[in-house]
BATORDO-493092 format. One record per residue (C-alpha): residue number from 1; chain; residue in three letters; x, y, z. Coordinates in Angstrom, 2 decimals, m for minus. Last residue first. Layout:
REM BATORDO-493092
  resi  chain  resn        x        y        z
   NUM      A   ala        X        Y        Z
...
***
This chain:
REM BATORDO-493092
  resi  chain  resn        x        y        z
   270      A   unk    12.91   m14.75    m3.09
   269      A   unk     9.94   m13.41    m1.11
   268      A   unk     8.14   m10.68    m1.43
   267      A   unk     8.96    m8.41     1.22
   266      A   unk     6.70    m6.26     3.87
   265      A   unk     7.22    m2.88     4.80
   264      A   unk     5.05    m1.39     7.57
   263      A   unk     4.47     2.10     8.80
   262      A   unk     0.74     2.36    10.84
   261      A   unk    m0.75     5.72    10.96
   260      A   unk    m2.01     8.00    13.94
   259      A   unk    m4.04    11.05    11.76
   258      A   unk    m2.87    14.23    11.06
   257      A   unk    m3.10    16.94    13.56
   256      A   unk    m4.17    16.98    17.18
   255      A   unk    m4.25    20.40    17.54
   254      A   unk    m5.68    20.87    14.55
   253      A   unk    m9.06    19.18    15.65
   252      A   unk    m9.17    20.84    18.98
   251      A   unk    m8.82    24.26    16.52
   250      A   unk   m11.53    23.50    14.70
   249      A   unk   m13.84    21.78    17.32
   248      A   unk   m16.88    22.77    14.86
   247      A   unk   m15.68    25.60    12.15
   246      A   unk   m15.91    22.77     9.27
   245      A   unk   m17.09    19.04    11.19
   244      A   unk   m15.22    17.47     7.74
   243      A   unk   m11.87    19.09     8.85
   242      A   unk   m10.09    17.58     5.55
   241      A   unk    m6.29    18.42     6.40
   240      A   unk    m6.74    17.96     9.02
   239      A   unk    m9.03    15.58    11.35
   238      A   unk   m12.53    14.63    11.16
   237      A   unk   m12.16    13.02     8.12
   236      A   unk   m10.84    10.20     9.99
   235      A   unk   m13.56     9.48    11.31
   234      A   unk   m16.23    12.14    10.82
   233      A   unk   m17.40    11.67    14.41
   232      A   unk   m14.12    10.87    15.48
   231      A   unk   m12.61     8.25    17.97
   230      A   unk    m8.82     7.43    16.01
   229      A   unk    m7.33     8.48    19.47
   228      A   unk    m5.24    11.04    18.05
   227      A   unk    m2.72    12.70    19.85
   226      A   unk     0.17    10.04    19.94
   225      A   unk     0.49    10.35    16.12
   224      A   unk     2.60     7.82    14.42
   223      A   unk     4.43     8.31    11.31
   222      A   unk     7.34     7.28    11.73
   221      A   unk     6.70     4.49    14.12
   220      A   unk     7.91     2.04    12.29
   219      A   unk     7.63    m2.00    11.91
   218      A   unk     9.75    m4.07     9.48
   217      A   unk    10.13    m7.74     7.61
   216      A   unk     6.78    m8.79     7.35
   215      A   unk     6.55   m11.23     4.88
   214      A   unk     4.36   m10.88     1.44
   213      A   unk     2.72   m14.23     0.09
   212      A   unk    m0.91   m12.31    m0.39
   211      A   unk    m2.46   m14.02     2.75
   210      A   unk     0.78   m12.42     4.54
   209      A   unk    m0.66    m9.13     3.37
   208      A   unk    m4.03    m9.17     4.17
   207      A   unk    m2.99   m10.40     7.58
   206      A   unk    m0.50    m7.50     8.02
   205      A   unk    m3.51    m4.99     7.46
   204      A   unk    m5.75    m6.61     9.68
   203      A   unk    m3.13    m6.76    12.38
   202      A   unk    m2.71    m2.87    11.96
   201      A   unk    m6.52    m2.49    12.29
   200      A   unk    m7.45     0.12     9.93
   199      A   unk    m8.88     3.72    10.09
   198      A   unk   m10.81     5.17     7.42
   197      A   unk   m14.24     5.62     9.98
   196      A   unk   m16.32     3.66     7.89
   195      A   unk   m16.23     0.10     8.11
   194      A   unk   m12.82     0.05    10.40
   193      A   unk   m15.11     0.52    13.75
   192      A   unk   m16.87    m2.95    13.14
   191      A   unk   m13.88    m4.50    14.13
   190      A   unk   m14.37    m2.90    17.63
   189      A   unk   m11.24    m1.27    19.24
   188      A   unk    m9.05    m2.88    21.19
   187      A   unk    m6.12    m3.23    17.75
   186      A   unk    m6.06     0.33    18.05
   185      A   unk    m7.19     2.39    14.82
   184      A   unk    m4.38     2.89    12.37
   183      A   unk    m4.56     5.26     9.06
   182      A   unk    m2.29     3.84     6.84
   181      A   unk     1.07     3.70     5.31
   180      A   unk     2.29     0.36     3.63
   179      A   unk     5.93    m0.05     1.72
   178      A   unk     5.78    m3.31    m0.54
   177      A   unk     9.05    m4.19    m1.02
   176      A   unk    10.82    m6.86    m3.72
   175      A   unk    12.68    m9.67    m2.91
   174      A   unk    11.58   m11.82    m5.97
   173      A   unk    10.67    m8.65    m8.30
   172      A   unk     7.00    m6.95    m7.70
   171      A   unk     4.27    m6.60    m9.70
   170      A   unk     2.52    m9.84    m8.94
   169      A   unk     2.56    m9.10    m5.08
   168      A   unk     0.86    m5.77    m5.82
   167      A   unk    m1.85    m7.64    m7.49
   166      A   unk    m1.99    m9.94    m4.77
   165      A   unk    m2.55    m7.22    m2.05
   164      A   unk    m5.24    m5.15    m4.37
   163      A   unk    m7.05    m8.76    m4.85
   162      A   unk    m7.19    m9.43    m1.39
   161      A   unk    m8.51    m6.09    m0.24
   160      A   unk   m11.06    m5.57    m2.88
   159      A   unk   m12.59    m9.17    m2.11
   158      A   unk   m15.88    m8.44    m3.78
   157      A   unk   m17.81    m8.24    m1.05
   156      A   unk   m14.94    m6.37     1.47
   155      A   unk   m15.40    m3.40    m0.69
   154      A   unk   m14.99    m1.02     2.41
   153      A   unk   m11.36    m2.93     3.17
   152      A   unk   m10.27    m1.27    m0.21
   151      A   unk   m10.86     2.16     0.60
   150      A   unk    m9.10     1.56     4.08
   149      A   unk    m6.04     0.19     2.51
   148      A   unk    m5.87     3.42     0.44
   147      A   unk    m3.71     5.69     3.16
   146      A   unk    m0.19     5.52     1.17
   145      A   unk     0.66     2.59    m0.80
   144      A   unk     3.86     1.88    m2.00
   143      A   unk     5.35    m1.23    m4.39
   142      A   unk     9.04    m1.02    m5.26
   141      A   unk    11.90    m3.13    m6.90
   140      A   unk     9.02    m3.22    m9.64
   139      A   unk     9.13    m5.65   m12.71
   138      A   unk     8.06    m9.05   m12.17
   137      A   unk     4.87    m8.78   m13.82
   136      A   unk     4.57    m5.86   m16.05
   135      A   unk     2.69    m3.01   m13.68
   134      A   unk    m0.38    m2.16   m12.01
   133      A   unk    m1.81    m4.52   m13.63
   132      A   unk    m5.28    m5.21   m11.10
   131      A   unk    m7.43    m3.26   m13.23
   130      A   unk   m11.24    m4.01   m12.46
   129      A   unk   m11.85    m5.41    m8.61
   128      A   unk    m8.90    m3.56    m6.48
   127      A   unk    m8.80    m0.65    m9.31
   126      A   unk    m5.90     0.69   m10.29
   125      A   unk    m4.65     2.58   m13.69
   124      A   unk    m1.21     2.46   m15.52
   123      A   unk     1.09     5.68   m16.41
   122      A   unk     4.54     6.04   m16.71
   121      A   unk     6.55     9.04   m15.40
   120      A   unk     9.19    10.37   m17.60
   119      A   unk     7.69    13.96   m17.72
   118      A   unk     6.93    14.22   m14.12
   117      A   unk     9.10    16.49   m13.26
   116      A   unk     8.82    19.05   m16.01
   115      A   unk     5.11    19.13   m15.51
   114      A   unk     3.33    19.81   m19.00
   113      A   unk     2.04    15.95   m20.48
   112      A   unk     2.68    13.67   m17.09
   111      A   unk     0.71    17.03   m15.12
   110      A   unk    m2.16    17.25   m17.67
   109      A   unk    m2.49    13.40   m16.39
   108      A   unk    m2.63    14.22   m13.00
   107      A   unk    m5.54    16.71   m13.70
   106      A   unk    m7.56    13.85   m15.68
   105      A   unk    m7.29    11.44   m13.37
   104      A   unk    m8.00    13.30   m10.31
   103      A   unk   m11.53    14.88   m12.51
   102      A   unk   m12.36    11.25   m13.38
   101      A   unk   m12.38    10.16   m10.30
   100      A   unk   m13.81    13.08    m8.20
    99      A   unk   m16.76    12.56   m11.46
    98      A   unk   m17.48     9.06    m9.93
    97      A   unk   m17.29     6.70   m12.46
    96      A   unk   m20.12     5.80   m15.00
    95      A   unk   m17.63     6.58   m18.51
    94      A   unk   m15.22     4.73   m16.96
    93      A   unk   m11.85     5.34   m14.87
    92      A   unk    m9.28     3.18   m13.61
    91      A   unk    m7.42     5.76   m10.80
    90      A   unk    m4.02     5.94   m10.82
    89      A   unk    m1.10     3.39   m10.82
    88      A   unk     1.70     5.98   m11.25
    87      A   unk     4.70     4.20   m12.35
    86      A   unk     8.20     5.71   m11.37
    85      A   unk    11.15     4.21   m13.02
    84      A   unk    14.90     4.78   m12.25
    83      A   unk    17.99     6.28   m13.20
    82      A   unk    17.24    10.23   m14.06
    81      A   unk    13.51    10.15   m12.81
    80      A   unk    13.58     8.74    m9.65
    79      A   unk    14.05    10.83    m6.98
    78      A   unk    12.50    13.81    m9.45
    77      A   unk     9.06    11.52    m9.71
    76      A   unk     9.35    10.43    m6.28
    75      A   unk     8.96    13.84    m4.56
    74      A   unk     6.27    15.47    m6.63
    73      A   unk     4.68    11.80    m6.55
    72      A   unk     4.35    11.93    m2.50
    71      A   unk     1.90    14.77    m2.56
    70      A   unk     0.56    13.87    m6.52
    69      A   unk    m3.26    14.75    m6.58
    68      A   unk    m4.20    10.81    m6.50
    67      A   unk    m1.24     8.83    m6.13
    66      A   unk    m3.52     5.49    m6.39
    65      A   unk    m0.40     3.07    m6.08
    64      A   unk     2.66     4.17    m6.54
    63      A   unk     4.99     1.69    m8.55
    62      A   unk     9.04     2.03    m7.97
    61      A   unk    11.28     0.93   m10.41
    60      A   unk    14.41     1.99    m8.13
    59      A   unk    17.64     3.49    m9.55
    58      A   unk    17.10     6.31    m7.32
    57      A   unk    16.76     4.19    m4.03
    56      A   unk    14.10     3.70    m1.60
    55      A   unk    14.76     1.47     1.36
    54      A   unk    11.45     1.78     2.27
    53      A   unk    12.52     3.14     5.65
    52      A   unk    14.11     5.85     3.46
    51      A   unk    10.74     6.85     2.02
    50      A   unk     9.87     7.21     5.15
    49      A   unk    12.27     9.14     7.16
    48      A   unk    12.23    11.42     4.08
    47      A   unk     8.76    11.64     3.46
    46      A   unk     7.47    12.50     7.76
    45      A   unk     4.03    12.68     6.60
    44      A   unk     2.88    14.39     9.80
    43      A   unk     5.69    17.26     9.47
    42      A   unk     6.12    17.11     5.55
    41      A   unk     2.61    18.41     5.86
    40      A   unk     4.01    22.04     5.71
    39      A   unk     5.84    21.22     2.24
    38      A   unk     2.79    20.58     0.33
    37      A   unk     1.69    23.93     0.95
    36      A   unk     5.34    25.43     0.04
    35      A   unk     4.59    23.64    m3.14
    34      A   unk     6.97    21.33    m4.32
    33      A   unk     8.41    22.00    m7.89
    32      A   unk    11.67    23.79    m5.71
    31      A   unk    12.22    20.59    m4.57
    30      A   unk    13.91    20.19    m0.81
    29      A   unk    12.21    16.68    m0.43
    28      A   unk    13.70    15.25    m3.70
    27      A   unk    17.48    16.55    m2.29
    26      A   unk    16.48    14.99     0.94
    25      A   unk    15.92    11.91    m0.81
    24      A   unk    19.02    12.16    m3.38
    23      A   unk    21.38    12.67    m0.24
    22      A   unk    24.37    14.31    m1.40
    21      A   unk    27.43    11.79    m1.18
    20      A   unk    28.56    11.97    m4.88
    19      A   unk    28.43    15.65    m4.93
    18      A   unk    29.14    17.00    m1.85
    17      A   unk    32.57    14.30    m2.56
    16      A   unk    33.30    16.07    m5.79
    15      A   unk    32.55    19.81    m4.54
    14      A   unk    35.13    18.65    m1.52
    13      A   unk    38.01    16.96    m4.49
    12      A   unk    37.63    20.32    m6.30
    11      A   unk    38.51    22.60    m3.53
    10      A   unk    41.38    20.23    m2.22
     9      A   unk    42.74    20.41    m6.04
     8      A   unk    42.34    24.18    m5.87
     7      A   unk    44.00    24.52    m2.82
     6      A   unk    46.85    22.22    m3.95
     5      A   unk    47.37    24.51    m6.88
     4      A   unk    47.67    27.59    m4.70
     3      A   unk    50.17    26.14    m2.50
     2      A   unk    52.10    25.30    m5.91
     1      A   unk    51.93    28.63    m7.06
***
């Protein structure tokens, strides 16, 4: 009887320990709410390696920034959604915006009202010239950004790229991260090159940031992609999952894969 007892106790004390030491990112990851669709790019997108070079953790107020259809908000919104905070800074929409706007917003929003996941999400709306609270001031342990930069380098007139790095600045704590991914184009290649092709300059990007207050604190390579060459004729659109030349070089194209992108996590200072 006693043997039997300590068995028990030894069984209980292992379920404990799985327990406390699961990994809530690879646990967010797993999600049966993903779709198996979603789950193929895991290979280029790499979330658990990078969500954990963010330093991610489920007590986080995290802000996403532009989460458009919700790839990387299917896995933060269950990450976060017993102890933490997830804001989704999606699209600022008016009645002239573009109707891929306004259809986004409007989808992701039927997902905060019916998707079990994202039920405790909060909602704000970005726009590097127009709605620059992304969240209270002061407020998020966490600011990420996943392949905008390049949409706010093509407004360069009205300073779209400074004004999206300072607003992200504002939202974050004293010691706060702002986790970057984004397209990269080599740092040989004509400037002119990052005006429509979606890929950035990594020194570019860092720039923009230090001119915001942030520090560099990390590099990654997570996310790299030795294949591509960033030398399109669709740019980046060239590649999967958007294929912009259709049947043309299809399977040259998917060969490749997903674009090259930069990893970078910069700090706010204390």
């Amino acid at each position: 009887m006693k043997h039997t007892l300590r068995l028990v106790a030894a069984s209980l004390l292992a379920m404990s320990a799985t327990a406390t030491y699961a990994d809530p990112i690879s646990e967010a990851v797993k999600s049966e709410h993903r779709s198996a669709e979603a789950k193929l790019r895991d290979e280029y997108r790499n979330p658990q390696q990078t969500l954990r070079f963010f330093e991610i953790k489920p007590t986080d107020t995290v802000v996403e920034v532009s989460p458009g259809g919700g790839w990387y908000t299917d896995i933060l919104a269950p990450l976060l959604d017993e102890q933490g905070q997830l804001i989704a800074a999606h699209f600022f929409v008016e009645e002239d915006s573009n109707d891929y706007y306004k259809k986004s917003l409007k989808n992701f929003k039927q997902k905060v009202a019916n998707h079990p996941p994202y039920k405790n999400i909060k909602l704000t709306a970005f726009h590097p010239t127009k709605a620059l609270e992304i969240a209270e001031a002061g407020s998020a342990d966490v600011v990420l950004t996943f392949r905008n930069v390049h949409n706010w380098y093509f407004n360069a007139a009205e300073k779209a790229l400074e004004n999206a790095f300072g607003a992200f600045f504002q939202a974050l704590k004293p010691g706060g991260v702002l986790g970057v991914v984004e397209h990269e184009l080599p740092e040989s290649a004509a400037d002119s090159k990052m005006e429509k092709s979606g890929y950035m300059k990594r020194s570019v990007v860092i720039e923009a940031a230090k001119a915001a207050g942030f520090e560099l604190v990390a590099q990654s390579d997570i996310n790299a992609n030795s294949m591509d060459n960033a030398d399109h004729p669709k740019g980046v659109w060239t590649l999967p999952p958007s294929l912009r030349l259709g049947e043309q070089d299809r399977a040259k194209y998917l060969a490749i894969g997903e674009s090259n992108r930069m990893t970078l996590k910069f700090v706010k200072p204390e």
